[in-house]
C-alpha positions as CSV (number, residue, x, y, z in Angstrom):
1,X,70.1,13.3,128.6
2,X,68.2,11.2,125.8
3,X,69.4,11.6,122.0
4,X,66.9,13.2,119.7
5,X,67.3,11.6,115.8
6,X,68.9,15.4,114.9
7,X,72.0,13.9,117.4
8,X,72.7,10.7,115.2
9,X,75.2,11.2,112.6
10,X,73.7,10.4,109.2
11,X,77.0,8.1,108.6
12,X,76.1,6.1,111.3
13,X,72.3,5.8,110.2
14,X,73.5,4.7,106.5
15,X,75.5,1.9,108.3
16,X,72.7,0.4,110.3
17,X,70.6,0.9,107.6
18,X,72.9,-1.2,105.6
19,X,73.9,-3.5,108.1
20,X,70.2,-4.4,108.6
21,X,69.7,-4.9,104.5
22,X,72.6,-7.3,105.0
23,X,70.9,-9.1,107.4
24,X,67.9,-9.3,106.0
25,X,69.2,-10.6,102.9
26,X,70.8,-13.6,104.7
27,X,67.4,-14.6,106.3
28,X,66.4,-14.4,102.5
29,X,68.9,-16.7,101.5
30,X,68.7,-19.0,105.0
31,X,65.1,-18.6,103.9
32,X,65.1,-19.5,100.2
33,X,67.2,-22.1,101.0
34,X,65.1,-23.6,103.1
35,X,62.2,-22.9,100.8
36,X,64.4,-24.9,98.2
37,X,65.4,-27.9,100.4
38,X,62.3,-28.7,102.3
39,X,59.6,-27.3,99.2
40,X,61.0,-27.6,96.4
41,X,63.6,-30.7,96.6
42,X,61.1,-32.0,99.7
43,X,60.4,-35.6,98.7
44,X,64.1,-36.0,97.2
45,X,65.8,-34.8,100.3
46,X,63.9,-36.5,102.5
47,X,64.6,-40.0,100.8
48,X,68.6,-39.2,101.0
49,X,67.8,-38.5,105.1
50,X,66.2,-41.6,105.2
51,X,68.9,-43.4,103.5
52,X,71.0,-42.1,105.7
53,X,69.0,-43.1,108.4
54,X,66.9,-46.4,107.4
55,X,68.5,-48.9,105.0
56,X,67.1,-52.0,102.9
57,X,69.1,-54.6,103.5
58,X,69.2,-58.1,101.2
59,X,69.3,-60.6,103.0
60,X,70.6,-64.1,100.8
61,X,68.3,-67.3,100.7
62,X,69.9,-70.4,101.8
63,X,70.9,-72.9,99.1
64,X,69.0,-76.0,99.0
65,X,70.2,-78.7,100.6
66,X,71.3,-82.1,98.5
67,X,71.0,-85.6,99.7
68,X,72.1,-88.9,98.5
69,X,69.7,-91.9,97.5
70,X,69.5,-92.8,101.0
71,X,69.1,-89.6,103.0
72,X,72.6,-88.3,104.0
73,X,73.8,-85.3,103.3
74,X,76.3,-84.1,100.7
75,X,75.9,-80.6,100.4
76,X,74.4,-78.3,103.1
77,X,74.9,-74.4,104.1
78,X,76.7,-72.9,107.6
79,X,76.4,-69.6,109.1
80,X,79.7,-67.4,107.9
81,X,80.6,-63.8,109.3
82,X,80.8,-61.7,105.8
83,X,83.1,-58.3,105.8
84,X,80.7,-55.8,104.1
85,X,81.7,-52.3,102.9
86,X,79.3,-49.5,102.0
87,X,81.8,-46.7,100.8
88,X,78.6,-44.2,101.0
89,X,79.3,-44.5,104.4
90,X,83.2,-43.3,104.4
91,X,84.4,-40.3,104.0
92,X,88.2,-41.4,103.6
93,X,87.3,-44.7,101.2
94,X,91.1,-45.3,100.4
95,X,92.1,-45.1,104.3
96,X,89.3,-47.1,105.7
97,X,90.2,-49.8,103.0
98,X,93.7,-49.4,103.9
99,X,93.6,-50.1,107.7
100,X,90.8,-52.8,106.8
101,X,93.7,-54.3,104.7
102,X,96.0,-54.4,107.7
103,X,93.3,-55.9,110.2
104,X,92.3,-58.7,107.4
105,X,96.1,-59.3,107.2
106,X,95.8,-58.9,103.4
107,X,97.8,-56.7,100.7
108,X,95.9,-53.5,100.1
109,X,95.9,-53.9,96.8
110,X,93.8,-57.5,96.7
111,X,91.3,-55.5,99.4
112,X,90.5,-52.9,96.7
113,X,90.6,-55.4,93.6
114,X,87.8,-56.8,95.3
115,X,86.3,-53.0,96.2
116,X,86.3,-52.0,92.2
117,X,85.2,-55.6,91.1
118,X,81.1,-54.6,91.1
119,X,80.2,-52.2,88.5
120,X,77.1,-51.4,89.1
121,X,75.3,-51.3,92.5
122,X,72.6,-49.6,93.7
123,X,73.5,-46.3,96.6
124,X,74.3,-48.0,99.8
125,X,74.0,-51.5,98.9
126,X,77.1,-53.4,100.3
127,X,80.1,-54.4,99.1
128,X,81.5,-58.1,100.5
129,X,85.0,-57.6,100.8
130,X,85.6,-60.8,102.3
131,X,83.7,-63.9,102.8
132,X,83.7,-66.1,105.9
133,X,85.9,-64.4,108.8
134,X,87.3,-66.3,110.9
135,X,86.8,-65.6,114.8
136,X,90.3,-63.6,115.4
137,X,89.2,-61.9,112.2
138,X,85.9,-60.8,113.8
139,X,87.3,-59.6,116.9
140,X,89.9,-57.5,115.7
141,X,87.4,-55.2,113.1
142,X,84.7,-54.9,116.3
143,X,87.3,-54.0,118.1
144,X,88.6,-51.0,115.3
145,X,85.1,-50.4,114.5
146,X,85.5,-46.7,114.6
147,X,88.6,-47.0,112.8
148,X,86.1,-48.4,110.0
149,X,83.6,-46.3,109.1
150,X,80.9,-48.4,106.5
151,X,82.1,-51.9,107.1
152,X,79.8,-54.0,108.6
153,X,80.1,-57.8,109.5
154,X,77.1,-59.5,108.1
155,X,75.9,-63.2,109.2
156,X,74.7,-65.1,106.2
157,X,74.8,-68.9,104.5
158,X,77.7,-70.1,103.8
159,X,78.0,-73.5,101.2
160,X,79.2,-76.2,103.1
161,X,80.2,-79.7,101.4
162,X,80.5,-82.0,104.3
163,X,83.0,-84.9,102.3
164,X,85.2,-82.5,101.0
165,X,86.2,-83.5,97.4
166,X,84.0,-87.0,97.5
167,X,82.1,-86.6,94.5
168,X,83.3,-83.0,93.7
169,X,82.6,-83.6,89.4
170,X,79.0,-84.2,90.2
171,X,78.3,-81.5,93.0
172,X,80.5,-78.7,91.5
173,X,80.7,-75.4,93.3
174,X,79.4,-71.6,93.6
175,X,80.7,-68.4,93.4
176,X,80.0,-65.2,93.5
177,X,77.9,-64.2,90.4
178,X,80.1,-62.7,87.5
179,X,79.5,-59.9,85.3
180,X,78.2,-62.7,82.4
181,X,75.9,-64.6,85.2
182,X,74.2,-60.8,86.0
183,X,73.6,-60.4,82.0
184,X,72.3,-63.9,81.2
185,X,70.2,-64.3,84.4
186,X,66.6,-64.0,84.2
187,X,65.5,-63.6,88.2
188,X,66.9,-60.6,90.0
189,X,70.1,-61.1,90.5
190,X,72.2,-58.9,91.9
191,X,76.5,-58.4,92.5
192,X,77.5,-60.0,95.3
193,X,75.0,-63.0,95.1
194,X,76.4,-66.8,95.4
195,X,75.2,-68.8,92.2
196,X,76.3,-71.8,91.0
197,X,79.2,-72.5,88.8
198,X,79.5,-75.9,88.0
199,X,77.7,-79.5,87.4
200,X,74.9,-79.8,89.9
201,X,75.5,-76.4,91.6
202,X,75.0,-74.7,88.2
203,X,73.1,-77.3,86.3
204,X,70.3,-77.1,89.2
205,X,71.1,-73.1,90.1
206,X,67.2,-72.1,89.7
207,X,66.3,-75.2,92.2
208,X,68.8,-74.1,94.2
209,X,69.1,-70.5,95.0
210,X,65.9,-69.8,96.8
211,X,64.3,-65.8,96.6
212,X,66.5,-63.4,99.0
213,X,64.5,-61.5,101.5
214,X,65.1,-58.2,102.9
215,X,65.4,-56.0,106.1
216,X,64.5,-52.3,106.8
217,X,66.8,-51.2,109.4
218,X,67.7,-48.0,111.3
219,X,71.7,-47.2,111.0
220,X,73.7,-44.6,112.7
221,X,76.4,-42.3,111.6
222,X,79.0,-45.0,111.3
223,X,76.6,-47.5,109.3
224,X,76.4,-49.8,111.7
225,X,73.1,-51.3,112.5
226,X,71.0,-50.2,115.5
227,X,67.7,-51.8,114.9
228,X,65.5,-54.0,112.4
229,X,62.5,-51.7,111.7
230,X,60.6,-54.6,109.4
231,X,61.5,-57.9,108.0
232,X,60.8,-60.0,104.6
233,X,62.3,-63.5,105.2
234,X,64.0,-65.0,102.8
235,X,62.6,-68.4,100.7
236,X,65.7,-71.7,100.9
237,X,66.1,-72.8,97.9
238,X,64.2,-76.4,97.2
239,X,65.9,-79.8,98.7
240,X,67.2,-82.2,96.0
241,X,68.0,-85.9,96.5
242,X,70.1,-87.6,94.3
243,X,70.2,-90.9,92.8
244,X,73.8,-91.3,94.2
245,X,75.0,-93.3,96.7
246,X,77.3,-91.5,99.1
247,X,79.0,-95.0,101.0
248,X,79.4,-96.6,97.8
249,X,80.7,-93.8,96.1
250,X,83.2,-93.1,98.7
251,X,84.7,-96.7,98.4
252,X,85.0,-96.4,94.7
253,X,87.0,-93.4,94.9
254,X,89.0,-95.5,98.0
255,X,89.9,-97.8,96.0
256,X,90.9,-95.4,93.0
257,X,92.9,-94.1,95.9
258,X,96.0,-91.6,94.1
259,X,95.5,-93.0,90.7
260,X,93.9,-90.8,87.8
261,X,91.0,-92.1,86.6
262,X,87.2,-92.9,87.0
263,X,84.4,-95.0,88.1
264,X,80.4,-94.9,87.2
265,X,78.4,-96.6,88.0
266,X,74.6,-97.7,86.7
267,X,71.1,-98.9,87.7
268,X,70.5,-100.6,84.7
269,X,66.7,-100.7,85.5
270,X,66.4,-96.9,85.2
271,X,69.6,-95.4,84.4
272,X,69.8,-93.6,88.1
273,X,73.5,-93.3,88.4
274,X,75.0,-94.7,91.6
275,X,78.5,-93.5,91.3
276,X,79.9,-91.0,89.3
277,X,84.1,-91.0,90.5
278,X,86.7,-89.0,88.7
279,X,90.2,-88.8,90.3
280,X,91.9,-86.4,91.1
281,X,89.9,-84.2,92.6
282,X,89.2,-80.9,94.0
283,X,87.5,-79.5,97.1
284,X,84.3,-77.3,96.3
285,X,84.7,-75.5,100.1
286,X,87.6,-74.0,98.4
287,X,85.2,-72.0,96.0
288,X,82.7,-71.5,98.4
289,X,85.0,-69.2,100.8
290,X,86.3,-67.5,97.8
291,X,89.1,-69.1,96.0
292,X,92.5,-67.6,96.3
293,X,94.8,-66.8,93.3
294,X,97.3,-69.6,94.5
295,X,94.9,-72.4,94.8
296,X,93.5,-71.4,91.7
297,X,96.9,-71.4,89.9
298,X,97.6,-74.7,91.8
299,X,94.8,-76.1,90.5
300,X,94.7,-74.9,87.2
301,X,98.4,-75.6,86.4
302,X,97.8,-79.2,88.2
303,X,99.4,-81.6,85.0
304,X,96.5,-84.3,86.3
305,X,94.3,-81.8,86.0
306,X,91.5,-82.1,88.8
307,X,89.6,-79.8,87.5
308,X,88.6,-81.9,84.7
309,X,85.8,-84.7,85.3
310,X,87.3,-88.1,83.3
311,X,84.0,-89.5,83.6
312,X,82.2,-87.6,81.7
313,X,84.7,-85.3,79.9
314,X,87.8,-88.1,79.6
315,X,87.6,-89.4,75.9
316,X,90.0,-92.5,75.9
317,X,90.5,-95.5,73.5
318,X,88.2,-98.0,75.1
319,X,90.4,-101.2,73.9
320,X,89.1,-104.8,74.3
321,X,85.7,-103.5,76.3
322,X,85.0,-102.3,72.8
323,X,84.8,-105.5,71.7
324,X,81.3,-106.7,72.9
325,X,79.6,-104.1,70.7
326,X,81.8,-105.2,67.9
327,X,80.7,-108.7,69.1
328,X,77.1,-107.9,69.0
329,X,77.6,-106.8,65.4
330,X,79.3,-110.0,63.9
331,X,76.3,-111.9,65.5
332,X,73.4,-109.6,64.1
333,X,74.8,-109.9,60.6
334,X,75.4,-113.5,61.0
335,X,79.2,-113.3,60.3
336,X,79.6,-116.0,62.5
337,X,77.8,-119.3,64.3
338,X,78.0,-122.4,65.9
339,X,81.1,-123.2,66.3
340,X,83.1,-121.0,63.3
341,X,85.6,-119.1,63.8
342,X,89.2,-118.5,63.1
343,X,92.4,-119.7,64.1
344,X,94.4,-117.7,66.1
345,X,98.3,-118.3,65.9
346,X,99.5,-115.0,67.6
347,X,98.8,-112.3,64.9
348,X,97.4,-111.8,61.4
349,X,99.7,-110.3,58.5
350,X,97.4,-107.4,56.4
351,X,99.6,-105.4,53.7
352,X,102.7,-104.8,55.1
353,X,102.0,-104.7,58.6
354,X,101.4,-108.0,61.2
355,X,98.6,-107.3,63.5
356,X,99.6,-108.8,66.7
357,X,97.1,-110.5,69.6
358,X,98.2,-109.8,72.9
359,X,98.7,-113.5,72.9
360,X,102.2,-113.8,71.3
361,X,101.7,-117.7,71.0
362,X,98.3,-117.8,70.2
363,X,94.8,-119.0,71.2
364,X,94.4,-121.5,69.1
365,X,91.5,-122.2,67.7
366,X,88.6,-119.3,68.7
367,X,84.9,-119.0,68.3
368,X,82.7,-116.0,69.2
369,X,82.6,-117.0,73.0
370,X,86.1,-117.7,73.5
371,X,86.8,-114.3,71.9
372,X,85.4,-112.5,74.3
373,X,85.9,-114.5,77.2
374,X,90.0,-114.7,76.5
375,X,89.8,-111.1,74.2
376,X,91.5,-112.6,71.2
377,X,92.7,-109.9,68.7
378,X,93.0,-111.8,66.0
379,X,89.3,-112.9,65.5
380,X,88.2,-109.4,66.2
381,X,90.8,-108.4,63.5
382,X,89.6,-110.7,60.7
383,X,85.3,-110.8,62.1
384,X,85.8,-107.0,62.1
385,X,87.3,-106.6,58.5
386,X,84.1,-108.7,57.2
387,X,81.7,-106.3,59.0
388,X,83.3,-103.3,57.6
389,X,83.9,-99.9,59.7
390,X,80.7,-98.6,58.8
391,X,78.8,-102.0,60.7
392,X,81.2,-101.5,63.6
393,X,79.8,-98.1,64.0
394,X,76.4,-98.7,63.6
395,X,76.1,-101.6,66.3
396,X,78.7,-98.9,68.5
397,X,76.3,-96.1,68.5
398,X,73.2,-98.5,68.9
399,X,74.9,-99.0,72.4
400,X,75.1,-95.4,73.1
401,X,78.9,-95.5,71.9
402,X,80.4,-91.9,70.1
403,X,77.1,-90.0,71.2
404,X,76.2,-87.5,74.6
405,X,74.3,-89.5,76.8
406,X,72.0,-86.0,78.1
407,X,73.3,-86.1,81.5
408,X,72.5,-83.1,83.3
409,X,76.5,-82.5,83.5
410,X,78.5,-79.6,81.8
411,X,80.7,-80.4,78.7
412,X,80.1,-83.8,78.0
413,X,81.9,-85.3,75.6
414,X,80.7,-87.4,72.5
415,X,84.0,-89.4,71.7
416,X,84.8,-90.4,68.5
417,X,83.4,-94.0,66.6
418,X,84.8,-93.5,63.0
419,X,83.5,-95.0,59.7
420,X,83.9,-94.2,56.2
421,X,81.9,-90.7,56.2
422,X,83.3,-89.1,59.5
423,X,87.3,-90.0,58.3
424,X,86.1,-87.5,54.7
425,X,84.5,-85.3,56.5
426,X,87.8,-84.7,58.9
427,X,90.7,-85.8,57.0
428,X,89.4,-85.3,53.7
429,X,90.7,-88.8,52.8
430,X,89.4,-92.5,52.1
431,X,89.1,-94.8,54.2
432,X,91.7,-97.4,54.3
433,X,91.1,-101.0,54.8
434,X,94.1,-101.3,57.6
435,X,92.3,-99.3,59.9
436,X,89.1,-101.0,60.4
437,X,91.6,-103.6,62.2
438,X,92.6,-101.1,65.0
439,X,89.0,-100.3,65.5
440,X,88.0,-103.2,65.6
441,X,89.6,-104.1,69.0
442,X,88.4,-100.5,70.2
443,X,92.0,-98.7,69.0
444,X,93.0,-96.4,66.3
445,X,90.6,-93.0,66.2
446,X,88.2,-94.6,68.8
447,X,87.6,-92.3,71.8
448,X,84.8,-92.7,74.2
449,X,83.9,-91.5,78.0
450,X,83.7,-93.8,80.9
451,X,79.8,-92.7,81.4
452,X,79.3,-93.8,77.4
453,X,81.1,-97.5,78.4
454,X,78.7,-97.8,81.8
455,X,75.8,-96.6,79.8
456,X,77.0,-99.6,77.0
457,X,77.2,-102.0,79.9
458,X,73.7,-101.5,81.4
459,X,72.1,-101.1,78.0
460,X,73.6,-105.0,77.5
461,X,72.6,-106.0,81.1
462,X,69.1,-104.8,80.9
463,X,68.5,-106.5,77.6
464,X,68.9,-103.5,75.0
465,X,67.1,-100.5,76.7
466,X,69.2,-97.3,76.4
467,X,67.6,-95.2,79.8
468,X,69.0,-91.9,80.0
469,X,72.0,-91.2,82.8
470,X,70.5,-89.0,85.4
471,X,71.5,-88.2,89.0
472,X,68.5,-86.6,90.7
473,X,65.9,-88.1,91.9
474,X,63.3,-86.2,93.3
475,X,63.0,-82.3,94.3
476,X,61.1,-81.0,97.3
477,X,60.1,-77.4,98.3
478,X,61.2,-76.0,101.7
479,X,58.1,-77.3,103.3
480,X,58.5,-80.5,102.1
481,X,55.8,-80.7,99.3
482,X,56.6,-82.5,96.4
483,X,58.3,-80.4,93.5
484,X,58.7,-83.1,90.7
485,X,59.7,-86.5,90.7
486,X,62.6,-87.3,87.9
487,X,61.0,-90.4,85.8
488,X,63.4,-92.8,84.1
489,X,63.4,-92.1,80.6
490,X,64.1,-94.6,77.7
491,X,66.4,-92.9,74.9
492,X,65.6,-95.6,72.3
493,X,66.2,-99.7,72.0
494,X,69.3,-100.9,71.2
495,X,67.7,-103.2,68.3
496,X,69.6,-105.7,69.0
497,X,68.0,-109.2,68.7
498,X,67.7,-111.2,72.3
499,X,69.5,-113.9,71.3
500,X,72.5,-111.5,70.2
501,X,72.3,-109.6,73.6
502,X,71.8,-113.3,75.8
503,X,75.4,-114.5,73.5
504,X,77.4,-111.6,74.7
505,X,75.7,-111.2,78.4
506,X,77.2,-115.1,78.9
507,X,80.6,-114.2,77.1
508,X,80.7,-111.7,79.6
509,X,79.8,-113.6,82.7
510,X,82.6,-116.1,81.7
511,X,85.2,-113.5,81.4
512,X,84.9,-113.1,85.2
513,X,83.3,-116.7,86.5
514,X,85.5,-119.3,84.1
515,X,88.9,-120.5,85.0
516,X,90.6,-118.9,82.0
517,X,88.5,-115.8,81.9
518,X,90.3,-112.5,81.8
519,X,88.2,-110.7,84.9
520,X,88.9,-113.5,87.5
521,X,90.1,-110.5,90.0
522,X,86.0,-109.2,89.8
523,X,84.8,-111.9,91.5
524,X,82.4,-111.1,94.0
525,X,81.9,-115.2,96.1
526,X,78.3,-116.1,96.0
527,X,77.5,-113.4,93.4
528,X,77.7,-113.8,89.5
529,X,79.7,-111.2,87.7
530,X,80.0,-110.4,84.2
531,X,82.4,-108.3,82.7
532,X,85.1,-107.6,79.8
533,X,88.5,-106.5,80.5
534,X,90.5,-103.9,78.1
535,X,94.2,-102.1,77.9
536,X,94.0,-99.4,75.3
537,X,97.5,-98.2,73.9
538,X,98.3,-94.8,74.2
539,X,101.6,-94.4,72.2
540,X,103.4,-97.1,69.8
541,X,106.8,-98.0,71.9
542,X,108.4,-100.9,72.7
543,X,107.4,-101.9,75.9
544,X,111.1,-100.9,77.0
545,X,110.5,-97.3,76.0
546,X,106.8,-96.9,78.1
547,X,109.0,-95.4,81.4
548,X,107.0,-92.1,81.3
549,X,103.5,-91.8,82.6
550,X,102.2,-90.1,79.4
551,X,103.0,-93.1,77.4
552,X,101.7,-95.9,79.6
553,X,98.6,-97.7,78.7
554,X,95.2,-97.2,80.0
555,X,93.2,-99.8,82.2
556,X,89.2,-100.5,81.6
557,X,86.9,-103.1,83.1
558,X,83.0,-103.0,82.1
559,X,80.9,-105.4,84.1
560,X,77.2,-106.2,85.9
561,X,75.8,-107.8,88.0
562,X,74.0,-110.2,88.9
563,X,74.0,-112.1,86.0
564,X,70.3,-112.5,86.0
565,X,68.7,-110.0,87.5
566,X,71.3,-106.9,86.9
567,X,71.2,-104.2,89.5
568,X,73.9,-102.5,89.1
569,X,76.7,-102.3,85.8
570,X,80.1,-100.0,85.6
571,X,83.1,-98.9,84.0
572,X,86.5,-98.5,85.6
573,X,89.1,-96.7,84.3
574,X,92.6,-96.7,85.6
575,X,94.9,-94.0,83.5
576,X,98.2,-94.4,82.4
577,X,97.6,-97.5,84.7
578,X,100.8,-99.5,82.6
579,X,99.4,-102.4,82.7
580,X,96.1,-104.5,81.9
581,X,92.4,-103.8,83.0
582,X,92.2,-107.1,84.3
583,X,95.1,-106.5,86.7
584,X,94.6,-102.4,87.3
585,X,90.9,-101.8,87.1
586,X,89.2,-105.5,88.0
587,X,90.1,-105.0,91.5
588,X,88.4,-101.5,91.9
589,X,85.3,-102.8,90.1
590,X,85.4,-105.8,92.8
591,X,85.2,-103.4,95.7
592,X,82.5,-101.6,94.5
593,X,80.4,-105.0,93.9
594,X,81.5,-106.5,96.9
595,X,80.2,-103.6,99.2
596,X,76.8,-103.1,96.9
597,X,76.0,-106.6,98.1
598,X,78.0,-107.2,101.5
599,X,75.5,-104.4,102.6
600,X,72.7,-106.2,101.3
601,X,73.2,-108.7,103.6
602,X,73.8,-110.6,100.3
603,X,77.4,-111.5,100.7
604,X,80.0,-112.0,103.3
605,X,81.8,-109.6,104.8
606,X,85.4,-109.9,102.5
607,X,87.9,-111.0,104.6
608,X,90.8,-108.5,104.2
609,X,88.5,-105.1,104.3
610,X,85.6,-104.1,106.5
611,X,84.8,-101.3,103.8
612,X,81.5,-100.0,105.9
613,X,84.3,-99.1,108.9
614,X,86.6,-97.8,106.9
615,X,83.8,-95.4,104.9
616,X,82.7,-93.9,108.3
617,X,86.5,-93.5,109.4
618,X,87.6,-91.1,106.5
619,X,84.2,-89.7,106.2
620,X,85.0,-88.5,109.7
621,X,88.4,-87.5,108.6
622,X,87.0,-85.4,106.1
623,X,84.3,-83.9,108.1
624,X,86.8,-82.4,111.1
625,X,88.6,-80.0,109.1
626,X,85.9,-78.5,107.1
627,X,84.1,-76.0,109.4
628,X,85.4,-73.3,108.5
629,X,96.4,-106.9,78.9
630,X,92.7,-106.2,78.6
């Protein structure tokens, strides 16, 4: 029998009723909320879906490449697998970088150092939280990937220095930019990005680092890619060559082998540098995988300190090799000519002190040439005291001595040439009389680099024109078009008369080609070789007491060649070497002439060294490992 509305309770009508207003006002709220989402927040929601969904991803230009003066390469890029974190993606951050810890086989703790170390990133833009994976590495988080929501392994360029630490204080390194490289930049640079950090890398960053490109890809709930939806390819950074020469400037650092110390070398026809060798050194592939805190400790608390480039930072007593500027002085003023000169019986007595030559019995009598051929002291002493401290310093700097010589290197040092107005100006005292003696056989408070004594020595070869030092030669865009050629340029003349400069160029040759020269061991047979030899004194001991390495003397030898037509000049430095440049640093400087010309053609192979073999043998060596008195 049907129910007429006068057989439904009024209690149970109240409760549909309000069970119906109840559900009406949910579809309100489903519907206002909807309203809100998809109306009202519309275009903001529908960017975070698409986030979610489609990401733009950066994708890093290769560096440029760098090659040597004759087309090999010294620095060059390699694919690396990249661990990249986007925390967006993770809903448990602290686990996901805790089991990412135990498959990277790292303390947690260093994992999320490296999480907190960008502080400001744009949403969803990656994290690297480890550069260059190995294989194993890359295997065991594919394998966990669901274990890992938000980490991603990325390929991308990796720097690559084939040679290892051959010529590290000229290439330098990169790193990942810092909060102070993201202020001071002016391109886009963002956290994360490689830049470069020293010398060339950072000297030659903007040439360098190319324009990133970018990816629009589709993701899916774990972050991981699924597709590439569009595609902006990246720009390389431009290709530099250098003036350098890689074969000659691995067998100058050869035949450094494990002693501190440096080697430049000069084109004296255009101030390209051929060789730039400081030693010890470091390996730059270090920095470009991400430097540990151990090797950086290792290196940093390294008492040779490889860190720091002796050629062009070192600032060392230059001893005798001081002497030809000195030289070139007494013969501008006219102090000295024909065959005047003094008499030297050993030493000179000045006030209370006797200024000994490194001869103890003497040389006899000595004139200008024989000074510098045989380095005596004692006519340097007494030509030195007539042309004052204030001439030695002008005809010092007119060689390039005590001043930056502009190359495109970090921190380069000046050195120190005193005179009268630097010693008030520091010590606030006079100078005294006494110490133009010590300075004037490159001693005392002389100081200059190994770059300043090369740039002296190819200033004198090339008859008195000071070219700036420079170590690039040309740049070229990716497509090989011609960025900008890098022109010698002159810094100023010497002023130094001819004849002055033709007196101490044949000085010089006789200091390697006579019988009693001091260079003998620079002889390069069928070649003509000038040069100057030099020990500078670190500390005033006995000879006795020198038994620690810190008080040992230092080893120079300057020198070009050929005598003629000069092609190429260098210093040689030898620290703490203990005994004189013509033993210690002669030799080294005879290798490096020797190859320049046996692989001319212009020589003869030397007997006891085939250096071309031994150059591809340890270049080889280098190469296997590195995938991943005067």
């Amino acid at each position: 029998m049907p129910f007429s509305s006068r057989d439904i309770p009024n209690e149970f009508v109240t409760r549909i009723a309000v069970a119906g207003g109840v559900v009406l006002l949910v579809f309100a709220c489903i519907f206002a909320r909807l309203w809100f989402l998809q109306v009202a927040k519309g275009a903001e929601m529908r960017i975070v879906s698409e986030q979610n969904r489609i990401r733009l991803v950066r994708v890093p230009a290769a560096r440029g490449v760098v090659y040597d003066r004759n087309g090999e390469i010294l620095v060059d890029n390699r694919p690396s697998f990249d661990v990249v974190f986007v925390p967006e993606d993770a809903p448990d951050r602290r686990a996901v970088l805790r089991t990412l810890a135990t498959q990277l086989a790292e303390p947690e703790q260093a994992v999320l150092e490296r999480f907190k170390a960008p502080s400001k990133r744009p949403p969803y833009e990656g994290i690297v939280l480890r550069r260059d994976l190995d294989w194993q590495g890359v295997v065991a988080l594919e394998t966990h990937q669901l274990e890992l929501p938000g980490v991603t392994l990325q390929v991308g360029p990796r720097r690559f220095y084939p040679f290892g630490s051959l010529a590290a204080h000229v290439l330098g390194y990169v790193g990942e930019a810092s909060e102070r490289d993201l202020a001071e930049s002016t391109s886009a640079l963002r956290p994360g990005d490689i830049v470069g950090k020293a010398n060339l890398e950072r000297a030659w960053d903007a040439q360098l680092r190319g324009v990133p490109g970018g990816q629009q890809v589709e993701v899916d709930a774990l972050g991981r890619r699924v597709q590439v939806l569009h595609e902006e390819p990246d720009v390389p950074g431009n290709t530099l060559t250098l003036t350098l020469d890689r074969e000659l400037q691995e067998v100058a650092e050869n035949a450094l082998g494990d002693r501190a110390g440096a080697v430049v070398a000069i084109d004296p026809r255009d101030g390209e540098i051929l060789v730039l060798a400081s030693k010890p050194a470091y390996d730059p592939n270090v920095f470009a995988r991400g430097i540990l805190h151990s090797e950086w400790r290792a290196l940093t608390q390294d008492p040779l300190r490889p860190l720091n480039d002796r050629a062009v930072q070192g600032q060392y007593p230059p001893g005798s090799t001081f002497k030809v500027a000195v030289a070139a002085g007494i013969l501008e003023r006219n102090l000295v000519s024909g065959r005047g000169g003094v008499h030297c019986s050993g030493g000179v007595p000045f006030g209370n002190h006797y200024f000994r030559c490194w001869r103890r019995g003497g040389h006899g009598g000595v004139g200008i040439h024989e000074a510098i051929v045989q380095s005596c002291d004692v006519f340097f002493y007494q030509f030195g005291q007539r042309l004052g401290v204030d001439g030695i310093a002008e005809y010092a700097r007119k060689f390039g001595l005590g001043l930056p010589t502009g190359v495109e290197l970090e921190n380069e040092k000046p050195g120190i040439i005193p005179d009268t107005e630097w010693k008030q100006r520091r010590f606030k005292q006079p100078w005294f009389a006494g110490e133009t003696l010590s300075v004037a056989i490159g001693q005392g408070y002389v100081t200059v680099t190994p770059l300043q004594l090369a740039h002296m020595t190819a200033t004198i070869a090339n008859g008195g024109t000071r070219y700036r030092p420079h170590y690039v030669k040309r740049i070229e865009a990716p497509d090989g078009s011609l960025v900008r050629e890098v022109a010698p340029e002159v810094l100023s003349e010497a002023g130094v008369a001819p004849e002055t400069i033709a007196e101490v160029k044949s000085a010089m040759r006789d200091v390697v080609m006579a019988p009693n020269g001091t260079g003998k061991k620079a002889r390069v047979p069928g070649i003509e070789v000038a040069g100057k030899t030099g020990t500078a004194q670190v500390v005033k001991l006995a000879d006795s007491n020198r038994k620690t390495r810190a008080s040992r003397d230092h080893a120079w030898f300057i020198a070009f060649a050929p005598v003629e037509r000069p092609e190429i000049a260098m210093a040689v430095l030898v620290e703490h070497a203990g005994g004189g440049g013509g033993a210690n640093a002669a030799p080294i400087a005879q290798q490096v002439l020797q190859y320049y010309f046996e692989r001319q053609g212009r020589v003869p192979a030397a007997p006891d060294a085939v250096p071309s073999r031994r150059v591809t043998q340890e270049a080889h060596a280098v190469r296997s490992p590195a995938p991943d008195a005067l």
